[in-house]
N, C-alpha and C positions, 0 to 999 in steps of 0.2 A: 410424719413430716417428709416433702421432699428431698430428698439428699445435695441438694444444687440453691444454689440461690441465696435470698436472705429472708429470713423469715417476717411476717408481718399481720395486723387482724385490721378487720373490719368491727365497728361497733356504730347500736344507733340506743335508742332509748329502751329499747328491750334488754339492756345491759345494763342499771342504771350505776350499780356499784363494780367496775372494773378496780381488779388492784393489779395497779398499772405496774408495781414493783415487781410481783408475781409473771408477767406477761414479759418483763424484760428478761429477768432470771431464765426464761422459759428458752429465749434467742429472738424475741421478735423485735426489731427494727426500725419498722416503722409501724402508721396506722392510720385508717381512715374514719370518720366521723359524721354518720348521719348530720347535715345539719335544715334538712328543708324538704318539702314535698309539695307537687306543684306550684301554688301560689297561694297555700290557704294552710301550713303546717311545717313548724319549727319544732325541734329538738329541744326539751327544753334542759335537756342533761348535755348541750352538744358544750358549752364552756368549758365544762369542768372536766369533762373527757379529752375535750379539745387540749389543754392544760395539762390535765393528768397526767396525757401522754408525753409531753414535751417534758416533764419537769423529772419524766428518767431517762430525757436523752433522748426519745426514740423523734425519729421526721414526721410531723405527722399533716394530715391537710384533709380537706370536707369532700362532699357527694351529695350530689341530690338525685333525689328519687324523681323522673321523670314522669307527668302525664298528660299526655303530650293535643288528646284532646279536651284538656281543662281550659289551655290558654296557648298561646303562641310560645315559641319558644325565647323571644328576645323577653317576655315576659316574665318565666319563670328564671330565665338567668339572673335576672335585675333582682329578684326576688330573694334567689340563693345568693350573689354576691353583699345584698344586704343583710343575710342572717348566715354569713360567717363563712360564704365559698370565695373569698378572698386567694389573693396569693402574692407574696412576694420574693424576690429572688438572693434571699438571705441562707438558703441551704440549710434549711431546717423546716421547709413547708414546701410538702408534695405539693404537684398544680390539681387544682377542682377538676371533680371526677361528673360525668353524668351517666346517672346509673338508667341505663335504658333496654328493659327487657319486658317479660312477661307482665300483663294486666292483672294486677292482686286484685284488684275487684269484676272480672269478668262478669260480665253478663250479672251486674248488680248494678241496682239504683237506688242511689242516696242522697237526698233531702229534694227527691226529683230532677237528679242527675244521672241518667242513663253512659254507665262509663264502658259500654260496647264490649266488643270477641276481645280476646288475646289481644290481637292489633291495632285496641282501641278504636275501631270501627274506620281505621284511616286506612289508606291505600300505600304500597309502599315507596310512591314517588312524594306522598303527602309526609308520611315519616321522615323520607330523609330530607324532605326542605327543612321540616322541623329541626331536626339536629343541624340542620349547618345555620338554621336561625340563632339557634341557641350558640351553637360554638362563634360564631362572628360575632355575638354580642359580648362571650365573654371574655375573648381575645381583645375587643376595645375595652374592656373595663379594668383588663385584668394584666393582659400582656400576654394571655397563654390559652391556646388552644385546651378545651378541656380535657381529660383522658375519658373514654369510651370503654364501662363496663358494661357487659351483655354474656346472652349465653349465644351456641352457636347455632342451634339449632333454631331459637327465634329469632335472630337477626334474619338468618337465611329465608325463613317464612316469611317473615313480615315485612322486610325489607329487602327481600329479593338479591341479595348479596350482595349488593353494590359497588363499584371500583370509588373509587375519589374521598374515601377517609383515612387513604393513607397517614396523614400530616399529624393523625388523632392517635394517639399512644394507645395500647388496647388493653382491656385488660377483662380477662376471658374467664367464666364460671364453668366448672367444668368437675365433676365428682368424681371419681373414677373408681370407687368403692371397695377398694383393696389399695395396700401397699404400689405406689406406681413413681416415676418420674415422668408421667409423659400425661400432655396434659388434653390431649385427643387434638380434632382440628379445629382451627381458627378461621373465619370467614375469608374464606381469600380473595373474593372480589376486592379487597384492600390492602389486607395484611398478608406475611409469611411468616410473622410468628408475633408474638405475645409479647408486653413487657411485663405483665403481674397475670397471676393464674389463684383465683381463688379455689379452691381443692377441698374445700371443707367446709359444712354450715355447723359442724356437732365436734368441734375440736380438732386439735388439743388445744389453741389456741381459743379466749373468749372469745364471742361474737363469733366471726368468720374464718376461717383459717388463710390465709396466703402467700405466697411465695412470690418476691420480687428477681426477673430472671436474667442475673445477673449477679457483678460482685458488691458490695458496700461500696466502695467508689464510684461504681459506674450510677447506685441509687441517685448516692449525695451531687452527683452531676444532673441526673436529670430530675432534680429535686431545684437543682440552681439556674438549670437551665434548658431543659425539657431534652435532652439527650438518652432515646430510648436505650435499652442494652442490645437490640438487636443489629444497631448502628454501630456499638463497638466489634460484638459480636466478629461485625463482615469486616469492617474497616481493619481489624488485626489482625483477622485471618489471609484477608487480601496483601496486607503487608509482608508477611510473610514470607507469601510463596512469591514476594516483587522486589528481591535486594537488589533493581537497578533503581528503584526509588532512593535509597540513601536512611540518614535515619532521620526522625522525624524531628522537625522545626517549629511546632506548634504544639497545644493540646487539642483533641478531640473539640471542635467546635459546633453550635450550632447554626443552622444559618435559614434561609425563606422556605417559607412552606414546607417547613417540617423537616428541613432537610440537615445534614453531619457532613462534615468534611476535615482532613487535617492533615495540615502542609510536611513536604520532606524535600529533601535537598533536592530532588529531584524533578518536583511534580507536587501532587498530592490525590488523594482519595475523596471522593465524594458519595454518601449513599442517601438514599430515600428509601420509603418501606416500598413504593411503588417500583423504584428502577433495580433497588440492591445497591452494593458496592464496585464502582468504576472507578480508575486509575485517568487520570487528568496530567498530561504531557505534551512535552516536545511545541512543534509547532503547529499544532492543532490545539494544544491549550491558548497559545499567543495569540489565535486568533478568536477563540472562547472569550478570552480577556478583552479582545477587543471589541465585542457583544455585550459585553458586562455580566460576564459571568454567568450564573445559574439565574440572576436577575436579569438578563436580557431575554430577546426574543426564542433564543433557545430552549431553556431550562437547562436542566439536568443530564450529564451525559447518561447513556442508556445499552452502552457497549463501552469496553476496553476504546484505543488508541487498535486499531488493525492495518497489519501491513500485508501488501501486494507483494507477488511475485518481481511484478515491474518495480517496485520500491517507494509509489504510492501509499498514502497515509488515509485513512477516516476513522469520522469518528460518531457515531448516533447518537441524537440528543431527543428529548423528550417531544420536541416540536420542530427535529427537524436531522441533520450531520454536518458535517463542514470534511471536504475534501482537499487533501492536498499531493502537489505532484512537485517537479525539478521542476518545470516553467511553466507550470500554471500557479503556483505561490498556494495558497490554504483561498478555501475559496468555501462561500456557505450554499446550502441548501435547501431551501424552504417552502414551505404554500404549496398553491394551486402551478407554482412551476417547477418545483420538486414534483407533485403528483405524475405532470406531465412527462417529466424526465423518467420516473417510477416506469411509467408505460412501454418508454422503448428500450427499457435494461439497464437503466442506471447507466455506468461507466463502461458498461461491457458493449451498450448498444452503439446505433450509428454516430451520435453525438460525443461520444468520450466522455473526457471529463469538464467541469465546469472553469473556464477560464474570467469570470468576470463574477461579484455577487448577486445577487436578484436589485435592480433598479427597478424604483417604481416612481413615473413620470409623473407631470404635475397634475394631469386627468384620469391617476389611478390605474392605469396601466403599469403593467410589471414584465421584465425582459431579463432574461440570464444569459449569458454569451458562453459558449461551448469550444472545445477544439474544433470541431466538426462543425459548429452552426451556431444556432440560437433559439429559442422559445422565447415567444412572445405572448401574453395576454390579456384580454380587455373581459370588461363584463357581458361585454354585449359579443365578440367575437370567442370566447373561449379561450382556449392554451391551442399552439399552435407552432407547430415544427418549423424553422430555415434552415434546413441543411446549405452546409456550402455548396458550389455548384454554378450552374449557368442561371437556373431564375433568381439565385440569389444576388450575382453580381449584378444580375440587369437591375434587381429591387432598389440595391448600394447604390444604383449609378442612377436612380428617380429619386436618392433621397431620402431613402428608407422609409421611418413610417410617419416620416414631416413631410414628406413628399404627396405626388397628388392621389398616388395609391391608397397611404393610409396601412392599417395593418393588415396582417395577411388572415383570411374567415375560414382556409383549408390549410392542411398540410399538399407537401410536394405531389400531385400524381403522375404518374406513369401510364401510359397507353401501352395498348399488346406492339407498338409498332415501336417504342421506345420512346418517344415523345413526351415530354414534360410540362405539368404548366401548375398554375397554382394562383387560388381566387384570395381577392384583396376587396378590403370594403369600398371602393370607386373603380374597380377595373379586375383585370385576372394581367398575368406573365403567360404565355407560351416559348417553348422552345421544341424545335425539332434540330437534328444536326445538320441539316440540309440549309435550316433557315436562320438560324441562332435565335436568341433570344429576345419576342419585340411584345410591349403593353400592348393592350387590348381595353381600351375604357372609352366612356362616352358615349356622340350618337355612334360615330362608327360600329362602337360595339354590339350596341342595342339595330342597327341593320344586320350586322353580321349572326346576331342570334337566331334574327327573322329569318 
């Protein structure tokens, strides 16, 4: 057995007489329960085991064996939640597991069913539609995103390691065949670690052997409420080494797409298995909050709170940052006019920092205001720099981009002769210093091309 953790077994109908008393005395904790296999086979020992297990205390809750090209996957969820992959949030039922790995019937056909390679003959962008068919089904039936048992070496085959199942609790097969704590890698297209590590198909525990990675409390939490232990994990550790946080004002909570957070006099910590653990402050949070949180257009912060030399504030989020200065106030970040800002050096380039939020006009247009200028863009003209300057006031004093101009379809250019000018969807700006700065639109303009 692992030295760490708490201990725990797997069992399906190949187990039929567990003495569940025997398995408690042993340390194990919790357990899981065969109870269904694609759309065509039930456990029919999964009650009593189901039962057995509970009735010496241990948390226990089901799995279904996945195949994934028998039926769709909203299909076999509907199937498993009808024959006992339920889940409620009473702290005493793990949430539904789907067991998604190697094909036990490879390259066999039964009753003239040809069930394909390894891969089940599916691609691995077909796989993971499947898994998130199934998981969206049983998040509606159920309340809870399933937990995601696999080994790592077939996920990585067959599914090409994929990013975006973070939100899925993981729980990792992995033998190590001598005395170990370490339970090899985890897919990390998604994950950076493990919440259950089964370690053993031959003992000491019946059925399967496994280790949940984590304390007995941190289980019975995300048994209540799906809180991985690799979220307390960061979250305490980050506490920690952050006594400007204060001490803590909440429990460890859960919260959207998979994500942990928990308040301190301070501030508070927010982690996802995607982002990690980030500290959420000052007045870069105030303006988080006024996005709506990890539910707003942001998500999830994705860096600390960082400060500047100058005494500037930001802070990265999963979809975007939010900047703050002494008088530019917290200001956000985002889209196709962040990208463009991305282009000319963020805060360090010609435009500074962001003085105004990204506005998007009533014809889908979107415009950010700068120390230094502005970006502007449309679908049809692109992103598009106004630095301040001389074609900019000329633009200010047509009207901007209600004016007859319209928006601008270049950035500023420069001539070897120093000369400025800059194209707008009904006309261009020129400026020389000789001549200041006059539009150019119309027929005039169209003779003057000639």
């Amino acid at each position: 057995m692992p030295t760490f953790g708490v201990q725990g077994l797997d069992v399906s109908g190949h187990q039929p007489n567990v003495d569940w008393q025997q398995q408690w005395n042993m340390g194990a904790r919790f357990a899981y329960v065969k109870a269904s296999e694609g759309n065509y086979f039930t456990n029919d020992k999964f009650n009593s085991q189901y039962q057995g297990s509970r009735n010496v205390g241990m948390i226990r809750g089901a799995y279904h064996f996945a195949i994934p090209n028998w039926s769709s996957g909203a299909d076999q969820a509907r199937y498993f939640v009808a024959n006992g992959g339920g889940w409620s949030a009473d702290g005493s039922t793990m949430p539904p597991v789907l067991d998604f790995e190697f094909n036990p019937y490879e390259n066999r056909t039964i009753n003239g069913f040809y069930f394909g390679n390894t891969c089940y003959g599916m691609s691995a962008a077909q796989l993971g539609s499947w898994v998130r068919d199934f998981g969206n089904t049983m998040q509606s039936l159920t309340g809870r995103l399933p937990v995601i048992y696999t080994n790592t070496n077939w996920w990585n085959q067959c599914l090409g390691n994929p990013s975006g199942f973070g939100d899925y609790p993981l729980w990792v097969a992995a033998y190590p065949g001598s005395p170990t704590n370490n339970a090899g890698a985890v897919p990390t297209g998604s994950w950076s670690n493990y919440s259950i590590w089964q370690y053993s198909s031959t003992g000491p525990l019946a059925g399967d052997s496994n280790v949940w990675n984590g304390t007995y409390d941190e289980l019975s939490a995300f048994a209540r409420a799906g809180i991985p232990s690799a979220a307390f994990k960061a979250i305490t550790a980050l506490a920690a080494s952050s006594p400007e946080l204060g001490k803590a004002v909440s429990n460890v909570r859960s919260g959207p797409k998979g994500g942990v957070s928990q308040g301190y006099e301070n501030g508070a910590i927010y982690w996802t298995a995607s982002t990690g653990a980030h500290i959420s402050a000052g007045v870069i949070r105030d303006a988080w909050a006024a996005q709506g949180w990890e539910s707003g257009p942001l998500g999830y912060p994705t860096t600390d709170v960082r400060t500047a030399p100058n005494g500037a504030k930001s802070q990265g989020y999963e979809n975007g940052a939010i900047y703050w200065t002494a008088s530019t106030g917290a200001r956000i970040s985002i889209g196709v006019i962040r990208d463009a800002w991305a282009a000319q050096g963020w805060e360090s380039g010609p435009l500074g920092y962001p003085t105004t939020d990204v506005r998007t006009a009533p014809n889908g247009a979107k415009s950010q205001g700068y120390e230094n200028g502005a970006i502007y863009w449309t679908a049809a003209t692109g992103a598009q720099l106004s630095p301040n300057g001389p074609i900019r006031s000329a633009w200010a004093a047509q009207g901007w981009e209600s004016g007859p101009l319209g928006y601008p379809t270049t950035d500023v250019r420069t001539a070897p002769n120093g000369a400025k000018s800059q194209g707008y969807e009904n006309g261009a700006i020129y400026w020389t210093a000789s001549t200041g700065a006059h539009v150019s639109a119309g027929v005039i303009r169209d003779a003057w091309a000639a």
